[in-house]
C-alpha positions as CSV (number, residue, x, y, z in Angstrom):
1,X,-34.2,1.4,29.4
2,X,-34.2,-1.0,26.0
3,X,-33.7,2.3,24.2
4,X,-30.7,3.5,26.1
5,X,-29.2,0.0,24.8
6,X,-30.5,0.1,21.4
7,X,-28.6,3.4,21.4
8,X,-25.9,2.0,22.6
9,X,-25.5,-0.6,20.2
10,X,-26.0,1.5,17.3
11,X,-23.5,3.7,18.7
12,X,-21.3,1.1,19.1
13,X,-21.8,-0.2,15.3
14,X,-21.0,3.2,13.6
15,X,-17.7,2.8,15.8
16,X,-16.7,-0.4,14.8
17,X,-18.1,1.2,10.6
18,X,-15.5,4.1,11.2
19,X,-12.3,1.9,12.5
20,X,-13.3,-1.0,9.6
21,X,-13.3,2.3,7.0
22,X,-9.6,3.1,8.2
23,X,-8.5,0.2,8.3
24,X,-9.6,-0.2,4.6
25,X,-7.9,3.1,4.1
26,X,-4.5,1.5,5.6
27,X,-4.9,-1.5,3.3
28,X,-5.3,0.6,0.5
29,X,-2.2,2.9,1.3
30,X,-0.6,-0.5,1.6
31,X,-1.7,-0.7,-2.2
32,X,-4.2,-3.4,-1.3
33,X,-7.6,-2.4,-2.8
34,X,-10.9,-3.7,-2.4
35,X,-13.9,-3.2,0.3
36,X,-13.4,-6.6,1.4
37,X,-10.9,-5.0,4.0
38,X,-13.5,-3.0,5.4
39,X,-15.8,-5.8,5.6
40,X,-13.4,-8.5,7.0
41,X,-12.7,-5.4,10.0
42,X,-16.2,-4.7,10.3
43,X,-17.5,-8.1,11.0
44,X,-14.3,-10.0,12.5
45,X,-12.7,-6.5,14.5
46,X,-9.6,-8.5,16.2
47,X,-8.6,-10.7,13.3
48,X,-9.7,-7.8,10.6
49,X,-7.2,-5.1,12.0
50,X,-4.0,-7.5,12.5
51,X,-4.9,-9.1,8.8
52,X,-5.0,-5.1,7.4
53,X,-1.3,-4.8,10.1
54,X,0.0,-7.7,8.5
55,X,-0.4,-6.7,4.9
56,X,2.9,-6.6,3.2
57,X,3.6,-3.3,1.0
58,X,2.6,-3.7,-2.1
59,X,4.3,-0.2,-3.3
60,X,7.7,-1.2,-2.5
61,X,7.5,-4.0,-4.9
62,X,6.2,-2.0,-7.3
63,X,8.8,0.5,-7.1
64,X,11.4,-2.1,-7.0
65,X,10.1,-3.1,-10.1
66,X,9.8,-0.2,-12.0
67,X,13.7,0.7,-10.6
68,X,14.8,-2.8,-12.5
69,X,12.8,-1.7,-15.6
70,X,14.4,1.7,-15.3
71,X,17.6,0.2,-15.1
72,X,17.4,-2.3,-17.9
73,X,16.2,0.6,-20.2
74,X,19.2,2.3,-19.2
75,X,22.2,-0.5,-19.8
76,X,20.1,-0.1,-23.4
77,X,20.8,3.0,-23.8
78,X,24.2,3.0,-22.9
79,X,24.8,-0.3,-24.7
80,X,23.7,1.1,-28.1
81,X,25.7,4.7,-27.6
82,X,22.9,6.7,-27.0
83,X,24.5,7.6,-23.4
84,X,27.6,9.1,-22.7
85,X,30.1,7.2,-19.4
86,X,29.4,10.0,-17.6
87,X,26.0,10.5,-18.2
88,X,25.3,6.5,-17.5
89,X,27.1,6.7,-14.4
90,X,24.8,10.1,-13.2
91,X,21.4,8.6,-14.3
92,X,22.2,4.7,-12.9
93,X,23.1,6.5,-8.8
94,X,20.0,9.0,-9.3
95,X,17.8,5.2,-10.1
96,X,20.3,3.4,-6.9
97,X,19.3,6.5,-4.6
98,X,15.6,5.5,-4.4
99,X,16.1,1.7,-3.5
């Protein structure tokens, strides 16, 4: 009978191993990396997989940021004569399209 629990609880480990791995997967889409995700889920299940839900997107801010680099670069361009109005105006809605 103890080895019917042992199994069990092994069983029952490599379950909780697999979600905590996911979860660390979901954190890292997020753009969070590290193994502490997987950790934090492995040991602390409840609080581990709200903390990984909670996670704000770190991509979107990325993105947001390269879209304000992008569109500094391009007032440059355009401020110096390098772009024509037309071609200003077509490049600045194609950067405004992806916010």
């Amino acid at each position: 009978m103890w080895f019917l629990y042992f199994l069990l609880a092994i069983i029952g480990l490599w379950i909780f191993y697999l979600l905590a791995v996911e979860f660390q997967k979901a954190a890292k889409a997020k753009g969070w990396l590290g193994e502490k995700y997987k950790w934090i889920c492995f040991f602390l299940p409840l609080a581990g997989y709200l903390l990984v839900i909670a996670l704000p997107d770190r991509k979107s801010d990325v993105q947001s940021q390269n879209n304000a680099t992008a569109l500094k670069e391009l007032d440059q361009l355009h401020n110096s004569g390098a772009l024509t109005d037309d071609e200003y105006k077509k490049m600045r809605a194609d950067i405004l399209k992806t916010l």
